[in-house]
C-alpha positions, 0 to 999 in steps of 0.5 A: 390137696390133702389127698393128692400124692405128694409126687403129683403135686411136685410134678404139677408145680414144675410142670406149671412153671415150665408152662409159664416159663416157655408161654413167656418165651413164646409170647415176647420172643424178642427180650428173650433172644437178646438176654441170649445172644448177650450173654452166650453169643459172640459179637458178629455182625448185626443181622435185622433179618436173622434176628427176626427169623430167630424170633419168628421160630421161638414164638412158633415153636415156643407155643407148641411147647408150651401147649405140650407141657400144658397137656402134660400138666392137665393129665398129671392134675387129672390122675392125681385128683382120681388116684384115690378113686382108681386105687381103691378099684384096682383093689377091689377082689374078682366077686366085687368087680363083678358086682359093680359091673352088674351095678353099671350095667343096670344103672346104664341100661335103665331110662333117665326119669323111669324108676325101678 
């Protein structure tokens, strides 16, 4: 972790937990909608249908969230795991870019199990 930046880091740490957060919404949407309706709704009229309808939309939408923020969380561990690797190409000068493309280019065009 030492050579991840400091920002990644963070953002992955919030990113897991909002993944973890909305993935336990999703998964057990009723305890959820009770802890809601308890302490932000007013006292009306039980309805068995309203509620499951509730708890059918947080369990469908509460998925495709979740799997957002989990594709949000992979792509920001992946850029931070290559940062070194992409920051010391984006340095590179004009003549050393042009030799790694010849590198790749000969290392590409060469058949697996021939040597040189």
């Amino acid at each position: 972790m030492r050579d991840i930046p400091i920002h990644y880091q963070i953002a992955c740490v919030i990113l897991t937990a909002l993944f973890l957060w909305s993935f336990s919404i999703a998964r057990e949407p009723r305890g959820w909608r009770r802890l809601f309706q308890s302490m932000f709704s007013k006292s009306e009229t039980f309805s068995v249908n309203k509620n499951k309808i509730i708890d059918e939309a947080l369990k469908r939408y509460g998925i495709m969230i979740a799997m957002a923020i989990l594709v949000v969380d992979v792509t920001c561990f992946v850029l931070g795991v290559t940062y070194k690797d992409r920051t010391k190409i984006r340095d590179f000068t004009p003549e050393q870019r042009e030799s790694m493309q010849e590198i790749n280019k000969y290392q590409h065009g060469a058949k697996p199990g021939i040597a040189p």
